[in-house]
N, C-alpha and C positions, 0 to 999 in steps of 0.2 A: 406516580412518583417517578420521575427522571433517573435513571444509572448516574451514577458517579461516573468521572471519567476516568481512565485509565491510572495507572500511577506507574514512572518511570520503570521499578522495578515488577512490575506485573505484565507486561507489554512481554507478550511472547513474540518469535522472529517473524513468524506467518504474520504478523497484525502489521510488522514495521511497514514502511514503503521504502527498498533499499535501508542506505544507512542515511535516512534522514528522520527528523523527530516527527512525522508525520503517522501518525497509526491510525487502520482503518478499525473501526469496532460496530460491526451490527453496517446499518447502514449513516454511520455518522465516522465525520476525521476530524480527529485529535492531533493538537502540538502537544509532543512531552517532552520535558526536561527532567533533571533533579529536582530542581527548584518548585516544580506544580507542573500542572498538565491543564490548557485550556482549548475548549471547540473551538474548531476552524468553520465559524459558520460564513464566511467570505463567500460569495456564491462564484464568483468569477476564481477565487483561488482552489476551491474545491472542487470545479468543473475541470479545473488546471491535475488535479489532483487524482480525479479520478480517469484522466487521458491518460498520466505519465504512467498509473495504476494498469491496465489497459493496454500499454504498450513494453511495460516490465513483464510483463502476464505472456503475452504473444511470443519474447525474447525468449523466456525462458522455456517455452513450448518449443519455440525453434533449435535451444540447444539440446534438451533432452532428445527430440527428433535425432540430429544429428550424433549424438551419442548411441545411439541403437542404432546408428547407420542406413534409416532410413533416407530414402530421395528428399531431395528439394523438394516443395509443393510449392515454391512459389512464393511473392508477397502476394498478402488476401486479404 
């Protein structure tokens, strides 16, 4: 039996992707709104999905780094 998908107000911050209505859950992304919540089964938009994913992930690795004053390491 398939999970339900997400529902607007159940969508914790760790799931969002930034502030857009895209939520990752498990290994599957979700569009939520108020309105209802449907799969992003798109292969080409969820491939999209899990770069920007990936590259928000990296970002935010790099600011924390620089918050604790570590060195540059680089782009990698």
């Amino acid at each position: 039996m398939n999970c339900p998908g997400p529902s607007w107000a159940t969508v914790q911050p760790s799931e969002r992707l930034a502030d857009t209505p895209a939520v990752r859950r498990g290994e599957r992304w979700w569009l939520t709104a108020p309105g209802g919540t449907i799969p992003a089964d798109d292969p080409a938009l969820t491939h999209e999905l899990d770069l920007l994913a990936a590259d928000m992930d990296a970002a935010n690795r790099a600011v924390a780094q620089l918050m604790r004053g570590e060195p540059d390491q680089g782009l990698g």
